[in-house]
C-alpha positions as MATLAB code, in Angstrom:
seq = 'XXXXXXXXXXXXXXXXXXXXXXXXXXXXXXXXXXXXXXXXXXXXXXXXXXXXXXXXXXXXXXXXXXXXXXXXXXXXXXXXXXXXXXXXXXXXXXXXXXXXXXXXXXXXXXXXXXXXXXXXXXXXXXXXXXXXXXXXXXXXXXXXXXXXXXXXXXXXXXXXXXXXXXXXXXXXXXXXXXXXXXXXXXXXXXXXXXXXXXXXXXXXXXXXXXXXXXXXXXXXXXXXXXXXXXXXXXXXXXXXXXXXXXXXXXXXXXXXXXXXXXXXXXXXXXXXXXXXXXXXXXXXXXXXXXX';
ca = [
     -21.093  -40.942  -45.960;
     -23.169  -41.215  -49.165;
     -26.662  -43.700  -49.566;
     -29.091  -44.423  -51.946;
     -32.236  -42.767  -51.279;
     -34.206  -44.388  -54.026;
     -34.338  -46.367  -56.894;
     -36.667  -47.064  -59.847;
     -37.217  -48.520  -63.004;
     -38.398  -45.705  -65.603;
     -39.460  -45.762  -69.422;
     -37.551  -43.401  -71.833;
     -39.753  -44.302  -74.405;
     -39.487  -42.112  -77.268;
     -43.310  -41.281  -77.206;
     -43.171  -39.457  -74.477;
     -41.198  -36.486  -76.072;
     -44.659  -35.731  -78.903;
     -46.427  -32.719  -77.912;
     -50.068  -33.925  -76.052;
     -52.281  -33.799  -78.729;
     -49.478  -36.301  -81.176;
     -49.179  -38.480  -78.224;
     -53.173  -38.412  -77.724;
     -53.794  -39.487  -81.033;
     -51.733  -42.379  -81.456;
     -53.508  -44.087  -78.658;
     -57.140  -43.537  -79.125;
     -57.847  -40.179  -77.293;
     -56.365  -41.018  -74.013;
     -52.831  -40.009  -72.484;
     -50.152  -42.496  -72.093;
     -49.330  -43.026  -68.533;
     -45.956  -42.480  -68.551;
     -45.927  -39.041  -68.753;
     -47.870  -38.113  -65.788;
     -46.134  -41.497  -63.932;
     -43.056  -38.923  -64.621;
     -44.808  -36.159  -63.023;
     -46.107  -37.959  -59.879;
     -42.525  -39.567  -59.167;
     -41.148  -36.172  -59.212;
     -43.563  -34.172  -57.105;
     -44.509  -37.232  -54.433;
     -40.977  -38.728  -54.073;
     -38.215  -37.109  -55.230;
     -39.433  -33.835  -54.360;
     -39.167  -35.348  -50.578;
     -35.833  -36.992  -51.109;
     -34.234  -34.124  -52.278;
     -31.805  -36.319  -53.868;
     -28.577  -34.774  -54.590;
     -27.227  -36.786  -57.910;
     -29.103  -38.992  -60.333;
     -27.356  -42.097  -61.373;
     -29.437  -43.389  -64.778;
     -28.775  -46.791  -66.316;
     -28.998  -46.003  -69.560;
     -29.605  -48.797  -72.146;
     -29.403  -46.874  -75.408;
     -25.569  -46.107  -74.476;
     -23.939  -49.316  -75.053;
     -20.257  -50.278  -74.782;
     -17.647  -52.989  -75.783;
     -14.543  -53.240  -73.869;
     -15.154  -51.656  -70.722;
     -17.912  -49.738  -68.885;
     -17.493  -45.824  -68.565;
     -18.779  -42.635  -66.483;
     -18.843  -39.977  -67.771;
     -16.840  -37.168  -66.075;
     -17.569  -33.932  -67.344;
     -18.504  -31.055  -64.981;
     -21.676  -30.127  -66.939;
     -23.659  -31.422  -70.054;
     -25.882  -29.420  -72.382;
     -26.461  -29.175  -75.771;
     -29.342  -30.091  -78.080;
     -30.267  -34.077  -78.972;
     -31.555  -35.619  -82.068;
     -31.961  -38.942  -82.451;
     -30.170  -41.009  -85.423;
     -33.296  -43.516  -84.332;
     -35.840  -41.178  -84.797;
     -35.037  -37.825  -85.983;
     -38.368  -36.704  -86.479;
     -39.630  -37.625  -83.256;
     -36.829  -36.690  -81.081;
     -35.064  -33.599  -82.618;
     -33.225  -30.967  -80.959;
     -33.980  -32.009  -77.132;
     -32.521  -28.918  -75.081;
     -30.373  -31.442  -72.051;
     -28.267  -29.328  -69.364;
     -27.169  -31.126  -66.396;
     -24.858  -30.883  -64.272;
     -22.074  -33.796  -63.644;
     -20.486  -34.894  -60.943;
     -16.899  -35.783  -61.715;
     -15.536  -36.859  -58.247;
     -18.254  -39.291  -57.797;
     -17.630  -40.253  -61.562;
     -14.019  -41.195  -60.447;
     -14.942  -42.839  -56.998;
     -17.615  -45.013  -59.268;
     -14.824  -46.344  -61.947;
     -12.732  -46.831  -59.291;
     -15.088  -49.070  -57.296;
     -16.169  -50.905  -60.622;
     -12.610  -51.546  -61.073;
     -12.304  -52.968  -57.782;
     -15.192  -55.594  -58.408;
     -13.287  -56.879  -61.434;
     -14.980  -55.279  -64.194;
     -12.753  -52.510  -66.553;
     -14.322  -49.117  -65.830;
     -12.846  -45.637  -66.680;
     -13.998  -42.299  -66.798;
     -14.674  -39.970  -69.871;
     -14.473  -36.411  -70.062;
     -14.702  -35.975  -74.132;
     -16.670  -32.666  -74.939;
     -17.796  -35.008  -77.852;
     -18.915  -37.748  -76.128;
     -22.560  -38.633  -77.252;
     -25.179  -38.816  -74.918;
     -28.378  -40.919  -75.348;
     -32.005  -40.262  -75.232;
     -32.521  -43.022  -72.503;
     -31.065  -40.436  -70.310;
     -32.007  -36.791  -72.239;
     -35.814  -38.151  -72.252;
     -35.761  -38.578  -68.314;
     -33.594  -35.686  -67.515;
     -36.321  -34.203  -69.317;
     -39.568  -34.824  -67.202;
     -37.053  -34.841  -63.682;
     -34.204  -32.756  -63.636;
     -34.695  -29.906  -61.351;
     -30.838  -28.810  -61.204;
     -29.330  -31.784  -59.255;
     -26.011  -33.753  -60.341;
     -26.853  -36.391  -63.170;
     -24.535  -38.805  -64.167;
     -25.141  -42.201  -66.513;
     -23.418  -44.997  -67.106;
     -24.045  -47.662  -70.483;
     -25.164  -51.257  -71.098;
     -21.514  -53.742  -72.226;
     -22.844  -55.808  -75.268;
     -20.040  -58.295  -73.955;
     -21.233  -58.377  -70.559;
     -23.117  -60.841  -68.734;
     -25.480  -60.528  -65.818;
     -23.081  -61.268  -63.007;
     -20.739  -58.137  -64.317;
     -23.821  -56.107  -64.414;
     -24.190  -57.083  -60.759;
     -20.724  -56.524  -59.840;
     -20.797  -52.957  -61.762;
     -23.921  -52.602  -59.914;
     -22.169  -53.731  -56.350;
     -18.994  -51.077  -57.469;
     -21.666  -48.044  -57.780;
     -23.003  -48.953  -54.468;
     -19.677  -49.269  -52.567;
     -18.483  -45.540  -54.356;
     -21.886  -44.067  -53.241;
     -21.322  -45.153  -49.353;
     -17.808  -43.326  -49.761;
     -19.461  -40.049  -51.179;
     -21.382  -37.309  -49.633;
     -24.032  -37.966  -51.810;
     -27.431  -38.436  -51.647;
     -28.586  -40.440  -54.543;
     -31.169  -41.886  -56.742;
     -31.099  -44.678  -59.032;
     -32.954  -45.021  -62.629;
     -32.413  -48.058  -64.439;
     -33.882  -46.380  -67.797;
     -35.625  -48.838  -70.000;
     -38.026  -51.108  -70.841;
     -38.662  -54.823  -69.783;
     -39.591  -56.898  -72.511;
     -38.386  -55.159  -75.955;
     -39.036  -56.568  -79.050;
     -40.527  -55.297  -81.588;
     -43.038  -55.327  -84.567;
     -42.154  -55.836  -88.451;
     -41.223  -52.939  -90.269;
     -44.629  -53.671  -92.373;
     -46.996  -53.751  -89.404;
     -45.392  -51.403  -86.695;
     -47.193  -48.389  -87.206;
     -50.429  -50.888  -86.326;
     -49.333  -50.716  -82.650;
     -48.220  -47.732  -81.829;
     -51.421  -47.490  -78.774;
     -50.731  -48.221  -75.234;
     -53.034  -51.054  -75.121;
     -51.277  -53.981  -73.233;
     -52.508  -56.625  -74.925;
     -50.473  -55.664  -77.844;
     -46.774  -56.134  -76.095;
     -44.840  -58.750  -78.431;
     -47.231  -62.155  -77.705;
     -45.838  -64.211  -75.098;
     -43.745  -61.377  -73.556;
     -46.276  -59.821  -71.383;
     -46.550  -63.487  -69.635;
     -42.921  -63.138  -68.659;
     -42.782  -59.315  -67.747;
     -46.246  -60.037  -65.264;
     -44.143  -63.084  -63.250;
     -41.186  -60.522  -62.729;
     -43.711  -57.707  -61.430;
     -45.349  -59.658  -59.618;
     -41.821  -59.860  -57.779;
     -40.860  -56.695  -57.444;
     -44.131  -56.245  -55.640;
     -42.869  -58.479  -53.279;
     -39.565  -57.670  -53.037;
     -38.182  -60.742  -54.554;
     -35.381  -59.915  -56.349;
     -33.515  -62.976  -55.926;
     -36.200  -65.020  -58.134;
     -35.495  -62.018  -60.881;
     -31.817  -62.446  -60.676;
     -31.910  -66.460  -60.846;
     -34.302  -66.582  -63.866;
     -32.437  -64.115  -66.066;
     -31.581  -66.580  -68.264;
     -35.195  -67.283  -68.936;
     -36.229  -63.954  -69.127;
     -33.595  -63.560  -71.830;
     -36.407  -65.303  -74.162;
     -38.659  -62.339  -73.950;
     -35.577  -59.651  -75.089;
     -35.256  -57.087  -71.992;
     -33.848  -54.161  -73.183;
     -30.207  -54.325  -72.902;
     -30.165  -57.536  -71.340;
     -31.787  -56.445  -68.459;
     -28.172  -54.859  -67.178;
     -30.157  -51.124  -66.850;
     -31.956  -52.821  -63.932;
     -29.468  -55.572  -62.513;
     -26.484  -52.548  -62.364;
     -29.612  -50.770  -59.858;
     -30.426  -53.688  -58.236;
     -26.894  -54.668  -57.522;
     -26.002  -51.265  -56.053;
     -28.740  -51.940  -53.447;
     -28.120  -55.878  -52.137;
     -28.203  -57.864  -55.397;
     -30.089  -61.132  -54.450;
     -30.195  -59.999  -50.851;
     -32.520  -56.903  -51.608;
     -36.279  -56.765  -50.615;
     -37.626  -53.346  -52.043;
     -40.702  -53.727  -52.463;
     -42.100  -52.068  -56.133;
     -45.150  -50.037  -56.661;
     -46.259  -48.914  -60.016;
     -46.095  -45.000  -61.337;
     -47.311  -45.925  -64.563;
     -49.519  -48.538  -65.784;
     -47.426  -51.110  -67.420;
     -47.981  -49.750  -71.130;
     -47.618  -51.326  -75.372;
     -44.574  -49.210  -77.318;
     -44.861  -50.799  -80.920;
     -44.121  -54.424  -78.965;
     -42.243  -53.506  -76.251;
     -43.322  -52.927  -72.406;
     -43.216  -49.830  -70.548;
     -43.877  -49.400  -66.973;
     -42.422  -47.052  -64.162;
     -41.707  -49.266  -60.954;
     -40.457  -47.217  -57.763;
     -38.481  -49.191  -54.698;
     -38.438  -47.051  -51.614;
     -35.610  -47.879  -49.290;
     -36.739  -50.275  -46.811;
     -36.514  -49.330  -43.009;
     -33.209  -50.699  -41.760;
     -31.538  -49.979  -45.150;
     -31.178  -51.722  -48.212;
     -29.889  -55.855  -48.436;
     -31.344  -57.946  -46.467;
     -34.088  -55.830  -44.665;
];
């Protein structure tokens, strides 16, 4: 029998991929804390979970019809990004898949009442909200990812979310969950961007960083329930992909019945506008919903 041993909330942001010294002088001299929030979550967690497959919620993969795995028994290659393909050019990726689980997960989404299917396409794009993470934490285990639905709503992210949890329990797996992206996600004008490229909080989109604080200030206390009835609230403040990158995590481990508790591996960080922040939930004793 499979469980989640983990789950987290993680930044992509395309920053993180500049050498030191780029990503130094965009923000005044100092390092952005992503990077060694990356470093920390890999050697004091997941080094001691010894997770066996990475499930990432990736919201720069985004779908129509129907929500896909993909199924392929390895992935590697070299990424640039159509975004920014000066920043982000030629990535090196290789992970390993996992295409049993891939099948057990559309399977289970199907189940729930949401049209999932797997994809095994040697041309299938992959996105950097999964290559950029893969990057700072992949030490050779399984890694499979699954997209935002630009037709979805937040109770089929929840119900995908409930599938991937039900497919996990019938796998052997040990496994971690990344919702990859940011909360709040809007950005600057064109004309004025480049002004806020530092870390600084206090420059996150005005009036967003109000909403992103109430919803932290939940995860620290393991209120997911309040995040999950407020969504359409939150919508004001333009979560990346709707938010679905965390409520497909959050509904694979108890949905409104979860109480993970969240603790910070990053401090919660400007991206030209948007917020970035690395929030952990450890599994609670006693398991997941409800403890």
């Amino acid at each position: 029998m499979g469980e989640v041993v983990g789950a987290g909330i993680v930044s992509h942001v395309p920053t993180i991929m500049l050498p030191e010294e780029t990503r130094r002088e965009l923000n005044g001299g100092k390092e952005i804390s992503i990077v060694p929030g990356f470093h920390r979550l890999r050697d004091e967690v997941l080094d001691v979970l010894e997770p066996d497959t990475f499930i990432v919620f990736d919201t720069h993969c985004a779908t129509l019809l129907e929500f896909f795995v993909p199924a392929h028994e390895r992935r590697s290659g070299k990424f640039t990004s159509e975004e920014l393909p000066n920043g982000m050019r030629q990535v090196p990726y290789d992970m390993k898949g996992s295409p049993e689980l891939a099948q057990l997960m559309a399977d289970a989404i199907n189940a729930e009442g949401v049209r999932s299917s797997t994809v095994d396409d040697p041309y299938l794009p992959i996105h950097y909200g999964t290559v950029n993470v893969a990057h700072y934490l992949n030490r050779g285990e399984e890694w499979l990812s699954i997209g935002v639905c630009m037709t979805a709503d937040a109770d089929d992210y929840l119900r995908v979310g409930r599938g991937i949890g039900k497919a996990i329990d019938r796998s052997d797996r040990r496994v971690v969950l990344l919702a990859s992206g940011s909360m709040s996600h809007r950005f600057y004008p064109l004309k004025e961007i480049l002004k806020y490229e530092s870390s600084d909080p206090e420059l996150v989109y005005p009036g967003n960083r109000e909403a992103d604080m109430k919803r932290l200030d939940w995860f620290y206390a393991g209120n997911h329930a309040d995040v999950i009835d407020t969504m359409d609230d939150y919508y004001s403040a333009r979560p990346e992909g709707n938010f679905g990158h965390y409520l497909m995590m959050v509904g694979a481990i108890g949905g409104r019945d979860c109480k993970a508790v969240g603790r910070l591996f990053s401090d919660y960080e400007n991206a030209v506008g948007t917020s970035q922040v690395h929030v952990w939930f450890d599994r609670p004793e006693g398991g997941w919903a409800g403890a």
